[in-house]
C-alpha positions in Angstrom: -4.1 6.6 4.6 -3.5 4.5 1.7 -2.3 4.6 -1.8 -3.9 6.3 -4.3 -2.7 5.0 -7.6 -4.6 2.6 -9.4 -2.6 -0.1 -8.7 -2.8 -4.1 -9.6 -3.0 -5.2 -6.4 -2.8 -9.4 -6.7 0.9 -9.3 -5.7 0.6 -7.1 -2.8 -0.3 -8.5 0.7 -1.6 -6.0 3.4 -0.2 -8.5 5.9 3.4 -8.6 4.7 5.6 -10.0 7.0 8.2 -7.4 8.1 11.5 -9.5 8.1 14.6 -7.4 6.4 14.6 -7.9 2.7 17.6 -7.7 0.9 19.4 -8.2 -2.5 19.8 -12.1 -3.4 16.5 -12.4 -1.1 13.4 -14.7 -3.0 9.9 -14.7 -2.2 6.4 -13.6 -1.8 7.6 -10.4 0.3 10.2 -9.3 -2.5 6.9 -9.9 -5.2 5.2 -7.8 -2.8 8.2 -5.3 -2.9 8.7 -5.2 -6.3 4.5 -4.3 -7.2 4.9 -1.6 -4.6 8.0 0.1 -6.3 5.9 -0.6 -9.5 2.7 1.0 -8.2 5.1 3.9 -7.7 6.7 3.8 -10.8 10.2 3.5 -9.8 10.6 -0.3 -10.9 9.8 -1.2 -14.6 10.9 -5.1 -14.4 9.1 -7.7 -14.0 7.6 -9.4 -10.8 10.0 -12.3 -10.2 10.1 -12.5 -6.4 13.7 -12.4 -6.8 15.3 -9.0 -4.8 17.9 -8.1 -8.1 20.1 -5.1 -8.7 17.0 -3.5 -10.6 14.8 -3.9 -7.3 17.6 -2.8 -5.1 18.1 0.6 -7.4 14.4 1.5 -7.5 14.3 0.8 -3.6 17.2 3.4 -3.4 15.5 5.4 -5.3 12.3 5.5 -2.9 14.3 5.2 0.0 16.5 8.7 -1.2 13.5 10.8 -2.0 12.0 10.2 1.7 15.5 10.3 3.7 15.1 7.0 5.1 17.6 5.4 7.1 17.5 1.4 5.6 19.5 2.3 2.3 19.4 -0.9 -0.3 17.6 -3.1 2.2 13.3 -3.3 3.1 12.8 -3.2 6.6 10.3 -1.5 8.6 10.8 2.1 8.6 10.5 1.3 4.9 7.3 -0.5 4.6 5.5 2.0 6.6 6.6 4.7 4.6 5.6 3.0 1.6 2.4 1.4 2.8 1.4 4.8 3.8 2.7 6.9 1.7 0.1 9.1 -0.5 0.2 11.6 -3.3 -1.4 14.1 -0.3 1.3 13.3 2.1 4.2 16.0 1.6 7.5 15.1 2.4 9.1 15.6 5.0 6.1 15.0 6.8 5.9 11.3 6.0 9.4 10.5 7.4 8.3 12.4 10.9 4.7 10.4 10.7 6.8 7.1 10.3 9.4 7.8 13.5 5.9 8.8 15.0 3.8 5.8 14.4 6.5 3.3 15.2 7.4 4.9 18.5 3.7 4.8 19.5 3.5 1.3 18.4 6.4 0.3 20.4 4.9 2.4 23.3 1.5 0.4 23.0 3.4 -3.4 22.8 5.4 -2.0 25.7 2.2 -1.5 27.5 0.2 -4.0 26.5 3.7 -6.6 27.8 3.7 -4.6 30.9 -0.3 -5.2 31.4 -0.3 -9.0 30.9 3.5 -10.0 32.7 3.2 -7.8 35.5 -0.6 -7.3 36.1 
């Protein structure tokens, strides 16, 4: 499932590295952030790569509306929900889909760890 505004996509990475983002954070992943909340139109500023007051309300804002748990920082329930997040995708669907895919991704590491340390 993927996005379907017409977005500008030169500041968003696919392959964002999942580290926690939070306010006074700079960098690639908070540009990345902050075209995301644009492409959703809940962040009007500019993309400065710097995680500011602004970015941290319109991440609040997102963040309220789908009843996630990682209020005012980006982490990875986060990115999921907003990576996959569609105009189709009814809340509270998405948040159920998101607990869902990450337990089944954890389920699949823990067996692919299990499969090559223990044989």
């Amino acid at each position: 499932m993927q996005l379907t505004h017409n977005i500008d996509t030169k500041h968003i990475d696919t392959n964002l590295d999942l580290a926690l983002l939070r306010e006074g954070d700079r960098g690639s992943n908070v540009a990345q952030l902050q075209a995301r909340l644009a492409a959703l139109d809940l962040y009007q500023g500019e993309i400065t790569g710097y995680f500011d007051s602004a970015t941290r309300q319109s991440l609040e804002s997102f963040q309220r509306t789908y009843e996630l748990d990682e209020y005012g920082c980006f982490g990875t329930e986060t990115w999921y929900a907003m990576t996959f997040w569609s105009q189709e995708t009814a809340f509270p669907s998405i948040k159920l889909w998101v607990k869902r895919s990450m337990q089944l991704l954890h389920d699949q590491l823990h067996t692919t760890y299990r499969l090559i340390y223990r044989g």
